[in-house]
C-alpha positions as CSV (number, residue, x, y, z in Angstrom):
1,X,-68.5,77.9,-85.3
2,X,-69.1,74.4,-84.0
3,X,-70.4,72.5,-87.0
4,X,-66.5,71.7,-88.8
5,X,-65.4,70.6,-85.1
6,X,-68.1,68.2,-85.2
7,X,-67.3,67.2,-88.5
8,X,-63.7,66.8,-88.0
9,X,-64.1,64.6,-84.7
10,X,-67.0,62.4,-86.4
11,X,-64.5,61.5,-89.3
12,X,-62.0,61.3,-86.6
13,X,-63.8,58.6,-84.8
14,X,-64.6,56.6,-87.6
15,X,-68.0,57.8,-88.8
16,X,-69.3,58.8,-92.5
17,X,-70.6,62.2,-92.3
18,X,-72.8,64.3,-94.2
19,X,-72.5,68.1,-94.2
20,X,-76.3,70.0,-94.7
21,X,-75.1,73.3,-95.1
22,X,-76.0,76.4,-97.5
23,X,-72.2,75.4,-98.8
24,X,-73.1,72.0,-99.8
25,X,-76.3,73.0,-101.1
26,X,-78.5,72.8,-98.9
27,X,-81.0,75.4,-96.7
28,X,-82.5,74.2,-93.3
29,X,-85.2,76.7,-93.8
30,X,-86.7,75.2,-96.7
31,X,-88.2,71.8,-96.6
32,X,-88.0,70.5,-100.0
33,X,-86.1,67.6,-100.7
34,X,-84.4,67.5,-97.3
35,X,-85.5,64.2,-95.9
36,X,-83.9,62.8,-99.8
37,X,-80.6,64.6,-98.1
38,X,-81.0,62.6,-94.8
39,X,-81.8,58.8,-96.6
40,X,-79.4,56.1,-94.9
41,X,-78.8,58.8,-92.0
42,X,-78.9,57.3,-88.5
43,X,-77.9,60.4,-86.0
44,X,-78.3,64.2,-86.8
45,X,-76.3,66.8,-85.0
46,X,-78.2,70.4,-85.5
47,X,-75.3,72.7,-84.7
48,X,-76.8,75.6,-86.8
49,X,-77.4,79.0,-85.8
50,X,-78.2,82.8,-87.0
51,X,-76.1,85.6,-86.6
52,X,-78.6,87.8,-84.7
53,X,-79.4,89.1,-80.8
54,X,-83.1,90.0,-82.6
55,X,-85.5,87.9,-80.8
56,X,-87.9,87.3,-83.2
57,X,-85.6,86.3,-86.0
58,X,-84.3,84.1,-83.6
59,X,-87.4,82.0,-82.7
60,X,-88.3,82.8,-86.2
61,X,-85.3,80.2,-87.7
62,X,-84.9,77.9,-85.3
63,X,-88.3,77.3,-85.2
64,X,-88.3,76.9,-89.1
65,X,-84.9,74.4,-89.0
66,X,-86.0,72.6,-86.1
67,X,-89.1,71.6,-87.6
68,X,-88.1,71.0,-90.8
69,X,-85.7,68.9,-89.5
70,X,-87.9,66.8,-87.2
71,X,-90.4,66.1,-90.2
72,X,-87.8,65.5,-92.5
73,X,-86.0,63.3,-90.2
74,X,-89.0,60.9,-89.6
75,X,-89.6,60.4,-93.1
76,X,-86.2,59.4,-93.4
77,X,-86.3,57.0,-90.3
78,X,-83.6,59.0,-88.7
79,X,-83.4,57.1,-85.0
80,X,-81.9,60.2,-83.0
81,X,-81.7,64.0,-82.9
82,X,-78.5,65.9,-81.0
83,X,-79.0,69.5,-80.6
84,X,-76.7,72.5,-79.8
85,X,-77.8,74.6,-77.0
86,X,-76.4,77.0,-74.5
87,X,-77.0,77.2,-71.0
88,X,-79.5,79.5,-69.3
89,X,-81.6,79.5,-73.0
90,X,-84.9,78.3,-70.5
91,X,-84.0,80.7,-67.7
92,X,-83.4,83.9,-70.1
93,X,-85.2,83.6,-73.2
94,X,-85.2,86.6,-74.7
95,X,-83.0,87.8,-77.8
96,X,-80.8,85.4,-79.5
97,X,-81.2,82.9,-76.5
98,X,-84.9,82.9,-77.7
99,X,-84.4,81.1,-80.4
100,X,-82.4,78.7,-78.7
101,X,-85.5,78.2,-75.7
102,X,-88.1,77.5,-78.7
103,X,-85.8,75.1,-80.3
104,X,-86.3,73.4,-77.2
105,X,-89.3,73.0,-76.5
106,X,-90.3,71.8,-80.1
107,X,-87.6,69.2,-79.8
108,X,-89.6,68.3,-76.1
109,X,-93.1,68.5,-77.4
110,X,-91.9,66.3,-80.7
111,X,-91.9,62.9,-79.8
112,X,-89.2,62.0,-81.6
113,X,-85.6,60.4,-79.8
114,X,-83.4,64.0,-79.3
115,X,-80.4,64.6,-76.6
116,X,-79.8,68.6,-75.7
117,X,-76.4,70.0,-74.5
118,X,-75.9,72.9,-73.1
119,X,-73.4,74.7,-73.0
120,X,-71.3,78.1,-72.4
121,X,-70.2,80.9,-74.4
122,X,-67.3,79.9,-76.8
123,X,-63.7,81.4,-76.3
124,X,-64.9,83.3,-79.9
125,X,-67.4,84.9,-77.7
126,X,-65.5,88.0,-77.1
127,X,-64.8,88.5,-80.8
128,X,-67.9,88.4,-82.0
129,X,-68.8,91.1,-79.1
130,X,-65.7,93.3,-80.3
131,X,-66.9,93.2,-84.3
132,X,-69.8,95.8,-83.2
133,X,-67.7,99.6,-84.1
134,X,-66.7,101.2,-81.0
135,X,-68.4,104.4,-79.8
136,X,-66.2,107.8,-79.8
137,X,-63.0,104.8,-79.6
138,X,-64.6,102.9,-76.5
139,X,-65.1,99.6,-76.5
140,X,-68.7,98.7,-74.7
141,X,-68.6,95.7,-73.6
142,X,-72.3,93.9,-71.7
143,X,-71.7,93.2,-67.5
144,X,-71.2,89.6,-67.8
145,X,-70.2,86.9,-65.6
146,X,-69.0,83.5,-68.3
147,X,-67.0,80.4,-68.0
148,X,-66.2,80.0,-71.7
149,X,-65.5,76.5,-73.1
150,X,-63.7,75.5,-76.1
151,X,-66.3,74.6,-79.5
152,X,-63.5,71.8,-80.5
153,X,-64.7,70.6,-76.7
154,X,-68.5,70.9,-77.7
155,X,-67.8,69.3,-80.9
156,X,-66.4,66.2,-78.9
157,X,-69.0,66.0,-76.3
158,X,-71.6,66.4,-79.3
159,X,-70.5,63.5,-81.4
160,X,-69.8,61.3,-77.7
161,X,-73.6,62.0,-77.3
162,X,-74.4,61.0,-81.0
163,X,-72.7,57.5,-80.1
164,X,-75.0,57.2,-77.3
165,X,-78.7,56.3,-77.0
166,X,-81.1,59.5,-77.1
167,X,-80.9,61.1,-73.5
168,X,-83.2,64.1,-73.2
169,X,-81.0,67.2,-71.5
170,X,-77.5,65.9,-71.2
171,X,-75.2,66.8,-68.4
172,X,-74.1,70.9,-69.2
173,X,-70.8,71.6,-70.5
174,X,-69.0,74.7,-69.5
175,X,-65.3,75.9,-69.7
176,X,-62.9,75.5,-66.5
177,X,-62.7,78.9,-65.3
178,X,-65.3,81.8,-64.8
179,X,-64.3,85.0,-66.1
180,X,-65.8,88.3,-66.9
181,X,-66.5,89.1,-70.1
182,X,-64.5,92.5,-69.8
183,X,-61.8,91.4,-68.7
184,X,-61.8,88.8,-71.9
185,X,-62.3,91.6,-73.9
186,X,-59.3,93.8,-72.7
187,X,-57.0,90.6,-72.8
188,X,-57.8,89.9,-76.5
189,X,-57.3,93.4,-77.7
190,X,-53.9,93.5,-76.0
191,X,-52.8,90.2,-77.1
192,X,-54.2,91.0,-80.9
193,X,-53.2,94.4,-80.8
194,X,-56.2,96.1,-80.7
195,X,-57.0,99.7,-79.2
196,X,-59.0,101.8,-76.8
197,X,-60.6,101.0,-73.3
198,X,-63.0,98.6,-72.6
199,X,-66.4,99.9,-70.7
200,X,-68.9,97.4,-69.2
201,X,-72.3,98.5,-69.6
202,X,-75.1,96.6,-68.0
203,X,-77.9,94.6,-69.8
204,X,-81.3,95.5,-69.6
205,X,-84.5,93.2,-68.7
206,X,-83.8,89.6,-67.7
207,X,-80.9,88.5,-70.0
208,X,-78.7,91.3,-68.4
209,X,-79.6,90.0,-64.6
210,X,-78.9,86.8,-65.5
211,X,-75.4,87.6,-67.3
212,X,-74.6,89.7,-64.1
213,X,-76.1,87.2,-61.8
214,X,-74.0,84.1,-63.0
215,X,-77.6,82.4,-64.2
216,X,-75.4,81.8,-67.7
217,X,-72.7,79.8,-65.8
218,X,-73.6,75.7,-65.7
219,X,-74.3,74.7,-62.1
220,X,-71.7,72.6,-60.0
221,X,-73.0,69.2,-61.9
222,X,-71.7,70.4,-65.0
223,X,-69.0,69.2,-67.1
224,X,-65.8,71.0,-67.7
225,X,-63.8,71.7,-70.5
226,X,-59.8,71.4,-70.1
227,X,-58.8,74.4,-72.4
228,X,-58.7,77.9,-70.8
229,X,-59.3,81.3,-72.8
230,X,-55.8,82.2,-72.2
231,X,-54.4,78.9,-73.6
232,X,-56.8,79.7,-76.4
233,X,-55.6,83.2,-77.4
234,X,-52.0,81.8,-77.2
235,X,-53.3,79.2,-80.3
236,X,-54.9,82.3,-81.8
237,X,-51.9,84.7,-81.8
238,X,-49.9,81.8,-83.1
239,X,-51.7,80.7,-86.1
240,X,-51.2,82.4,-89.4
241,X,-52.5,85.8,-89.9
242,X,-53.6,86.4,-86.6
């Protein structure tokens, strides 16, 4: 989701970038050979992810990728580590934002030079809700309270931060306007052409309080992104195919 921005504003900006990906060949997960992968490598953005909401497969890769990355890293004399988060990961971790809390805290405990930012939900957000089949033609959609940023926006913040000396937690980075995931919902499927209503149902346990809460929004120190979800579904019903 993130990884081509980042790619595409680090060649943008001047910089030679390698791309450690299961398409070029290589797999986070498994150790061998990565630090040869990382040789003449000063900065490493970790912008992977799983496609999961299950917690223990969650903390169970980025556990795995963090750490292999980390050791490999040192052998290779890699000077700094940027990582991906999303805000609230600490405050709520439990499902997918598990994975993201662990990540964390080995990058914390690890001695090495690492900057986090956090950030929102993506404008893809709602999609990725919508894929899940709709019951009896309803679309249920979790009680949420977002403020969803642009990951063209994260990408550039992301390779700012990768120009910079190591920083520890970076400044959040969350979209301009807060929003509720509903109504995101219903304003895709009419601009896509989509069908059937859209029911919010409420989160269990303490992910849901903190989505209905607004403990997933960044706090009034945050940075903002300039590109609204609305101008983004314009780009998306313009492009080909959509």
């Amino acid at each position: 989701m993130v990884g081509r921005h980042v790619v595409a504003a680090a060649t943008s900006a001047g910089h030679s970038v390698r791309v450690l990906a299961r398409a070029t060949g290589v797999d986070l997960r498994s150790p061998e050979h990565l630090a040869d992968h990382l040789a003449g490598i000063d900065v490493v953005v970790d912008a992977s992810g799983i496609s999961t909401l299950d917690e223990d497969a969650s903390v169970a890769f980025f556990e795995s990728v963090t750490s292999s990355l980390l050791r490999a890293e040192a052998e290779a004399g890699v000077r700094h580590h940027v990582a991906l988060s999303i805000v609230g990961a600490a405050a709520a971790p439990s499902g997918y934002y598990a994975g993201k809390a662990r990540q964390e805290r080995l990058l914390q405990e690890s001695g090495a030079a690492w900057t986090i930012l956090r950030t929102t939900q993506f404008h893809e957000f709602v999609t990725q809700v919508l894929q899940r089949p709709p019951l009896l033609g309803v679309h249920l959609v979790p009680s949420m309270r977002t403020q969803p940023v642009a990951a063209a926006e994260v990408a550039d913040e992301l390779v700012r931060l990768a120009e910079q000396e190591p920083a520890g937690f970076a400044t959040d980075l969350g979209g301009p306007v807060e929003e509720k995931l509903t109504d995101l919902a219903r304003r895709y499927l009419a601009a896509t052409g989509g069908h059937g209503p859209v029911v919010p149902v409420p989160v269990p346990g303490p992910m849901g309080r903190a989505m209905r809460s607004g403990g997933l929004l960044p706090g009034p120190g945050a940075l903002r992104g300039r590109q609204t979800f609305d101008e983004w579904l314009r780009a998306v019903r313009s492009s080909p195919g959509a």
